[in-house]
C-alpha positions, 0 to 999 in steps of 0.5 A: 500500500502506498500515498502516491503523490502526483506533482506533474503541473505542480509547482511550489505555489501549490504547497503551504507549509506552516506550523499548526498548535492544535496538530502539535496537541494532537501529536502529544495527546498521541504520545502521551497515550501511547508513550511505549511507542515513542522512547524519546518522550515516553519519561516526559509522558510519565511525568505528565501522567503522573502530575495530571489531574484526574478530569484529565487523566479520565478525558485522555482515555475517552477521547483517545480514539481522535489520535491513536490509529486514525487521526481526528481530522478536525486537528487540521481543519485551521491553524488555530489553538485548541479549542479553535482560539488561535494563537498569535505568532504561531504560525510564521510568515509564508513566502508562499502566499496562503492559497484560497481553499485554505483560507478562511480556516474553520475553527473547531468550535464553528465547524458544522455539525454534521461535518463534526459528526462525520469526521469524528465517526470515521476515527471511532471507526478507525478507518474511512474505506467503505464508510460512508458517515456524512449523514450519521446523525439522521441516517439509521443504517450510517448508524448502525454501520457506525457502531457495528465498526466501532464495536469490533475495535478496543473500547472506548471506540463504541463509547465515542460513537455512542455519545456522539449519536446521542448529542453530537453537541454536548460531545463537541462542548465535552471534546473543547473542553478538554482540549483547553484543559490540556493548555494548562496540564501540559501543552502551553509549556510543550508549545513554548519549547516546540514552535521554534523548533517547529517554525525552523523546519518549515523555513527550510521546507519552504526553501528547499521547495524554491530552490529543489522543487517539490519532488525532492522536498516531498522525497526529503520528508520521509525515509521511504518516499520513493522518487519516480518519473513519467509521470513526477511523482512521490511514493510513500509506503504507507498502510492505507492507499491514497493518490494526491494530485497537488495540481488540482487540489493545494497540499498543506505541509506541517512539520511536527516534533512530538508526532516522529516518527509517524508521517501522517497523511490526511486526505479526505474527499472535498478537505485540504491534503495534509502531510504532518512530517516528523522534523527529524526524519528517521534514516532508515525506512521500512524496506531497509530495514526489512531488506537487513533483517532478511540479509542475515538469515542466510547461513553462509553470510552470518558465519561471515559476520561472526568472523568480522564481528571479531576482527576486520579481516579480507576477502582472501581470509574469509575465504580460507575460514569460511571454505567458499571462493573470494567471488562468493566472499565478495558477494557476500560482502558486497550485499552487507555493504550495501545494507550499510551493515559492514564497514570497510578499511584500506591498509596499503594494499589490503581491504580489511571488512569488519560488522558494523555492530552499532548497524546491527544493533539498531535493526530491532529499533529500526524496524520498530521506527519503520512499522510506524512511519 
């Protein structure tokens, strides 16, 4: 499965890369309810776990479904704060001018009720492929297909659903209310440290968009975004398909600190695509990644690595160890060089190889980081 953007026709004014606090908030909310995932945050998480009050504690879970699997897209409906207050100063000057159908941005708190409806009933379902929600609140088979999805997923997927189709109202007054008690609990300090960071990356994004084009700044987002020709276009290998065609509809591009490694792509009939990038990429992808594991099921190739685990040794001495011709050994090498696995060191005329131990050991952490990208 992939996302596949098409960029023929298009060129940098059809991107608009700002930051955005209430998709920062929903990439804390996201870590904070499943930190297990997220090592580099997950002491911050238990911290404000523990500090937390318990309205907050009890709405974290009620409202988890809106940014565990499937992203709430109600998080990108506008560059505003939570609960739609926008903040000043948070979302930096463009040298790309904002474009139409982004403008004006919707605010949570104003957006229709119906639209409200359909798109949290999609997150208690978890998915959109076959759903159709548009008119959840009046349609009796929407909502029996609504509950009949969220009642096959880990609760409170069925508990979400269940209120929203009682009093759409009281759930959106009770989804704000939350989202400005995290102001206080966690996200005006997390904010603080995080937009410089946040508005630095999406300064370079925009520049590497007029200097290199869009194929190579949408490539540049992700380890495993694939660039192809005839037509221009980017591949990210993703669980879910998607085609974006940024010729017909304007892309927005967010960066974010706290949602990495996750690349979150929202593309919804009739709303903005949205490309919610980690700052720091990580630098290997799920086929590499996938690619070392099955280089080192091979019997012939881990007895040479437990050779050069050891001690660099060359092709002609692995050769004598190993009972195999220097043709096989070079193979062999070449396949683990390639993988980024061995290291390799001239001395006058020899070439020793040795394992790159700190390679091997990050394959577990690797493949983990990869699967959620």
């Amino acid at each position: 499965m992939s996302v596949v953007v098409v960029l023929e026709g298009a060129g940098p004014g059809r991107f608009t890369v700002a930051v955005s606090p209430l998709a920062e908030l929903a990439a804390g909310l996201h870590v904070l309810t499943g930190h297990g995932h997220h090592a580099e945050h997950a002491p911050w998480a238990r911290e404000v776990a523990r500090t937390a009050p318990a309205a907050f504690r009890a709405g974290l879970r009620r409202f988890s479904p809106l940014w565990t699997a499937l992203r709430w897209r109600g998080f990108y409906t506008g560059l505003a704060g939570p609960a739609g207050r926008p903040v000043p100063g948070s979302v930096p000057a463009s040298s790309t001018p904002p474009l139409p159908p982004l403008s004006p941005l919707t605010p949570l708190s104003r957006l229709p009720l119906d639209h409200f409806a359909e798109l949290t009933a999609y997150s208690c379902a978890s998915g959109y492929h076959g759903y159709a929600f548009d008119r959840v609140l009046r349609d009796p088979a929407q909502s029996a297909a609504l509950r009949h999805a969220a009642s096959g997923l880990p609760e409170p997927h069925l508990e979400l659903a269940e209120a929203l189709l009682r009093d759409p109202e009281a759930l959106r007054a009770d989804v704000l209310a939350f989202l400005d008690l995290c102001r206080p609990v966690f996200f005006g300090a997390l904010w603080a440290e995080t937009e410089p960071l946040l508005a630095r990356a999406a300064h370079r994004v925009r520049q590497r968009l007029a200097d290199d084009g869009p194929v190579a700044a949408l490539a540049a987002l992700s380890p495993s975004g694939v660039r192809l020709a005839d037509p221009p276009r980017v591949v990210f290998d993703k669980v879910h398909h998607a085609v974006i065609t940024p010729a017909r509809t304007p892309v927005l591009l967010i960066p974010t600190r706290y949602g990495a490694p996750h690349l979150v792509v929202k593309n919804e009939p009739g709303l903005p695509p949205v490309l919610h990038f980690p700052v720091d990429a990580p630098v290997v992808g799920v086929t590499l990644a996938r690619s070392r594991m099955l280089a080192l099921t091979d019997p012939s190739r881990v007895r040479l690595c437990r050779l050069i685990a050891r001690q660099s040794m060359t092709t002609a001495d692995l050769a004598d160890r190993l009972s195999m011709t220097r043709p096989q050994v070079s193979r062999h090498l070449r396949a683990l060089r390639d993988l980024g696995l061995v290291r390799t060191e001239r001395n006058g005329r020899y070439v020793h190889y040795g394992l790159d131990l700190d390679a091997v050991d990050r394959i577990g952490r690797d493949v983990a980081t990869a699967l959620q990208y």
